[in-house]
C-alpha positions in Angstrom: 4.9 -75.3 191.6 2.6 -75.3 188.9 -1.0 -77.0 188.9 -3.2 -77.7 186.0 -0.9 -79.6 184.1 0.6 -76.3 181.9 3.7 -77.9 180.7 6.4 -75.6 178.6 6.1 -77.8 175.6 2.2 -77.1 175.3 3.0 -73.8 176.0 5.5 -73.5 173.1 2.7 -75.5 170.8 0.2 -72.9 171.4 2.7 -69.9 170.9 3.4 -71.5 167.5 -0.2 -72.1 166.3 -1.2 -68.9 167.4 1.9 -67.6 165.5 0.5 -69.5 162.2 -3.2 -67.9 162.9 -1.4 -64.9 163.0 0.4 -65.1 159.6 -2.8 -66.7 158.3 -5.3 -63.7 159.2 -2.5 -61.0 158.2 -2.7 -62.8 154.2 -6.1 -63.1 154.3 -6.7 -59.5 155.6 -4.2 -58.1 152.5 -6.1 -60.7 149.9 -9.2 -59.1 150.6 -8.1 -55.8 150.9 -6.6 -56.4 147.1 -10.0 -58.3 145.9 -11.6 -55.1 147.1 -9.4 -52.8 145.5 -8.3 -50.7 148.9 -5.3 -50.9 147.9 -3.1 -48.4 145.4 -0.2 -48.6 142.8 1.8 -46.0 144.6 4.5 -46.5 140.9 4.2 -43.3 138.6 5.4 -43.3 135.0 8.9 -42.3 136.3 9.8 -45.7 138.0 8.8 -47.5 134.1 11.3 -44.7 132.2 14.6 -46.3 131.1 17.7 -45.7 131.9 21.6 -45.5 130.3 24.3 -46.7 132.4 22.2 -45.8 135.7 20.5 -42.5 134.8 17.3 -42.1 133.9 16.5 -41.1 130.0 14.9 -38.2 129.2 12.6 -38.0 125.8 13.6 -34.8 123.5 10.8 -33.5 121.5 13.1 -30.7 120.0 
């Protein structure tokens, strides 16, 4: 028997708001991180080299 008037539906509607602060703190956490420049490019030159039919292309200097 439950007492204090907990039903499953408020239940569920707090689950989901909390869900949504969640998601909420979690973008704002990355956005500030990126404002603040914590984060890193973690690309080198070797993913912007073209490639020929799948393989990557190699300069020649000789």
């Amino acid at each position: 028997m439950r007492i204090g008037g907990e039903t499953n539906i408020n239940q569920m509607k707090a689950g989901a708001v909390m869900e949504f602060l969640f998601l909420v703190l979690f973008l704002i956490v990355l956005a500030v991180a990126g404002a603040t420049g914590v984060t890193a490019d973690s690309r080198d030159s070797a993913d912007w080299k073209p490639t020929e039919a799948g393989r990557r292309w190699h300069s020649r200097t000789c």
